[in-house]
N, C-alpha and C positions, 0 to 999 in steps of 0.2 A: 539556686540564687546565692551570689556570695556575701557571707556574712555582714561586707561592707554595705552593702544597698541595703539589706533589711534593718542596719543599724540608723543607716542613711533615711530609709521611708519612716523608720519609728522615732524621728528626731533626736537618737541618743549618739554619744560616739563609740566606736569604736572596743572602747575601754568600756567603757560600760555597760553594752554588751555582754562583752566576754564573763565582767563580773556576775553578772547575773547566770547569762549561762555559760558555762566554760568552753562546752561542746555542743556541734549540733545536733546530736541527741537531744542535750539539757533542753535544747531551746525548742524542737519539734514535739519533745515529751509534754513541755509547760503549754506549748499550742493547743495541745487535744486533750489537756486534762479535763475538761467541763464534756467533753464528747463523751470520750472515756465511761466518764463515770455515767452516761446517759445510758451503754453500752452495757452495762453493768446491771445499773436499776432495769434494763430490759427484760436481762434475765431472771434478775427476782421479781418480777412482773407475770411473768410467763411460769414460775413456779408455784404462781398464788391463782392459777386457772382453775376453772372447774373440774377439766380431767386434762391430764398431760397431755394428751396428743395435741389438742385445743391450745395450750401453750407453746409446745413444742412452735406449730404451724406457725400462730403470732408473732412470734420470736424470728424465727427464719426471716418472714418476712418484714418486721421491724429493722433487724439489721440489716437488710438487703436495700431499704428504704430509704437507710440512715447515711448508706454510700451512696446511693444515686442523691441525694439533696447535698451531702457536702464532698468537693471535688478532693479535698485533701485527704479526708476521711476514708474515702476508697479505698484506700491500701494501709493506711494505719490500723484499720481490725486485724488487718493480717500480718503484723509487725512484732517484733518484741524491740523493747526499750530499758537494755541491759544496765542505764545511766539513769534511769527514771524509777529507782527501787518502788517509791510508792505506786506510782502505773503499773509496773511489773504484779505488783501484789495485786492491785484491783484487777488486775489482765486474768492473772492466777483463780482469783476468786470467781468471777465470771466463768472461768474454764470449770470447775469444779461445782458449782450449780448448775451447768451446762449438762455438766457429765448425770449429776443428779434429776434434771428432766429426762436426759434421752433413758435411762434406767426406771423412772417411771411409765414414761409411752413405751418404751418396749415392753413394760410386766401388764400393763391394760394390751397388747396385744396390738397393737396400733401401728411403729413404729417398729419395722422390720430388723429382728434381733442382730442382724450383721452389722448395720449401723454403728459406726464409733463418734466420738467428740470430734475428733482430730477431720471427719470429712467434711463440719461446718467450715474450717481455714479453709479445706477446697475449695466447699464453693460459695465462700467470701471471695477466693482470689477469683474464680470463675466468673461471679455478678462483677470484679470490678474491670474486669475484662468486656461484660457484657455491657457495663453503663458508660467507658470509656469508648469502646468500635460504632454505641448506637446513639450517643449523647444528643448530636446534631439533627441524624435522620429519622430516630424513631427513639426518644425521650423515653417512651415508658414500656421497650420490649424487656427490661430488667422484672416485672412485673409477671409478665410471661415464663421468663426462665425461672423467676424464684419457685412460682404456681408449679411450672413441670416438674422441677426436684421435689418436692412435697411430695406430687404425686408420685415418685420415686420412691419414696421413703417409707411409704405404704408398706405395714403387711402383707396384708392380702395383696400384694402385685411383684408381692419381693420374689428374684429370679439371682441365680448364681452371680457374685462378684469376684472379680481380681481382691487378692489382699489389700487392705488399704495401708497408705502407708503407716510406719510407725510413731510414736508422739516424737522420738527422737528425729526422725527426717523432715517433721512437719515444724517443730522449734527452728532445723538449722534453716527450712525455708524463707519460715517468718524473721530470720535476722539476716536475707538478705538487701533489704531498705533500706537497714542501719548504716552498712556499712560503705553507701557508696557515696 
């Protein structure tokens, strides 16, 4: 949508606008800051569980939840916001508590040792593919695929994977949003 209309629907002009947000990063960052940080307290949510895997699960499934309820949000988990230093840090910290559950359920034995951080962005991107193709015809198969990848994620079921990718391929995927 061009900057004019949403200046347009928000009753301001043009200029004023801009002054607030320079760029449409500024302005999509200031969108989902209140999500963001929802996104965030999930995970220190899910690190206050009785035992990791139990959070781990909640978690997965909280943010898979959190995209199919809000349409914008879908793909803003899986984004970075190089203009949005503080988001960037809240994103950062989230990552890094993230990293600290999945090292938890792996050491309780739960959470299949090959598992990295970087395959939650997967399959963020994967659920917002799943709630975007079934939104209309089947509202809550997102629910189903989150369910399967848990079970995925299992030790006891864990079987040979491809490498996944690196934190570095998975950043420059997440700032493909930004940039269009």
């Amino acid at each position: 949508m061009p900057l004019e209309e949403i200046a347009d629907r928000a009753g301001v002009g043009i200029a004023t606008l801009y002054r607030r947000f320079p760029t449409r990063e500024d302005l999509i960052a200031a969108s989902f800051e209140r999500k963001l940080t929802e996104y965030a307290e999930a995970v220190e949510e899910a690190l206050r569980a009785p035992d990791a895997w139990s959070g781990f699960c909640g978690y997965v499934q909280r943010v898979c939840a959190m995209q199919a309820a809000d349409r914008g949000l879908r793909d803003v988990l899986t984004m970075t916001f190089p203009a949005g230093a503080a988001l960037e840090r809240q994103r950062r910290k989230a990552y890094r508590d993230f990293a600290m559950l999945v090292r938890r359920a792996q050491a309780e034995g739960r959470l299949r040792r090959d598992f990295v951080p970087e395959d939650l962005v997967v399959l963020l991107m994967a659920n917002a593919g799943v709630v975007q193709g079934t939104r209309d015809a089947a509202p809550g198969a997102w629910k189903r695929f989150a369910a399967l990848m848990i079970e995925a994620f299992r030790a006891d079921r864990a079987g040979p994977l491809p490498e996944p990718p690196t934190r570095r391929q998975i950043y420059r995927a997440m700032q493909r949003l930004v940039r269009t």
